[in-house]
C-alpha positions as a printed Julia matrix, in Angstrom:
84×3 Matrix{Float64}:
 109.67  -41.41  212.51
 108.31  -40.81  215.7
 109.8   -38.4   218.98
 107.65  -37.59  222.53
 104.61  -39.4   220.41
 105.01  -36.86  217.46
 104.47  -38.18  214.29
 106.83  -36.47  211.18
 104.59  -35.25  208.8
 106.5   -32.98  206.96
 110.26  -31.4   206.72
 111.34  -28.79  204.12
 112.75  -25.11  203.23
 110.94  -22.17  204.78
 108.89  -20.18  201.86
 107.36  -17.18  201.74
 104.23  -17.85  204.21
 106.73  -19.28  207.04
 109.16  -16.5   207.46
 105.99  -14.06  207.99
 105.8   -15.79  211.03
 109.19  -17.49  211.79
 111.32  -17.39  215.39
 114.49  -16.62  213.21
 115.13  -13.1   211.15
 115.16  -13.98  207.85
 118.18  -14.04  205.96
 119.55  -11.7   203.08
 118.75  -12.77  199.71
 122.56  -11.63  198.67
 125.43  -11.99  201.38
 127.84   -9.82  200.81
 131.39  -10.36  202.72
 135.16   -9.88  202.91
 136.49  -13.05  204.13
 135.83  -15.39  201.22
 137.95  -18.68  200.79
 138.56  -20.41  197.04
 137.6   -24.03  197.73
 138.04  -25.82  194.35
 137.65  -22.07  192.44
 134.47  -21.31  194.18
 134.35  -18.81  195.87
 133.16  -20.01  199.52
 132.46  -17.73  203.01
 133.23  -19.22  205.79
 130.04  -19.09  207.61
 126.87  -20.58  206.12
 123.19  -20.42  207.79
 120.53  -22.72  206.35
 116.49  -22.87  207.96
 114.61  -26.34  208.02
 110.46  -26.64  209.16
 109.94  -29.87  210.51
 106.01  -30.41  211.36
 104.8   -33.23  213.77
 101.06  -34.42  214.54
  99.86  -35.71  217.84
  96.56  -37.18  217.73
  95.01  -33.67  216.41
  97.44  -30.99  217.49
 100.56  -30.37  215.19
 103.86  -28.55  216.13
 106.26  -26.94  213.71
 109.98  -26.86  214.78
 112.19  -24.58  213.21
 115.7   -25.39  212.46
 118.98  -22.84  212.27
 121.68  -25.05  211.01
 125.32  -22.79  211.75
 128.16  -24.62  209.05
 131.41  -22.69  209.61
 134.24  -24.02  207.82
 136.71  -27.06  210.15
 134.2   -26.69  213.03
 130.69  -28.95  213.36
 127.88  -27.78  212.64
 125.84  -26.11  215.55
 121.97  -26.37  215.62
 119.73  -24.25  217.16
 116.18  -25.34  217.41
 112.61  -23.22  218.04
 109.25  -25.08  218.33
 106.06  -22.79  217.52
């Protein structure tokens, strides 16, 4: 895949290393909350935040692009990108 001559070279989870440095505060191992919705009997918030690293090369300089992916529950998604 290839965007603005970027090349994808790699997309995954944030680990440890990445959130040292990361545009985003990282999130709470444990979410704790009061409005939680049964969906199937699990129990489901409505708000979810997930992080995405997506690196692209050009010719010898490489960008990383940080992704904040906003699910709430009947509305789309909303994404908010970051590129370091």
């Amino acid at each position: 895949m290839k965007s603005n001559n970027y090349q994808l070279i790699e997309k995954r989870k944030p680990n440890k290393e990445d959130w040292k440095n990361s545009p985003f505060e990282k999130p709470p191992n444990f979410k704790v909350t009061l409005s939680v919705v049964k969906i199937n009997g699990l129990p489901v918030t409505w708000t979810d935040l997930k992080y995405k690293v997506i690196i692209g090369k050009k010719e010898n300089r490489t960008k990383q692009i940080w992704l904040e992916i906003k699910t709430t529950y009947f509305q789309k998604p909303k994404l908010n990108f970051i590129i370091k």
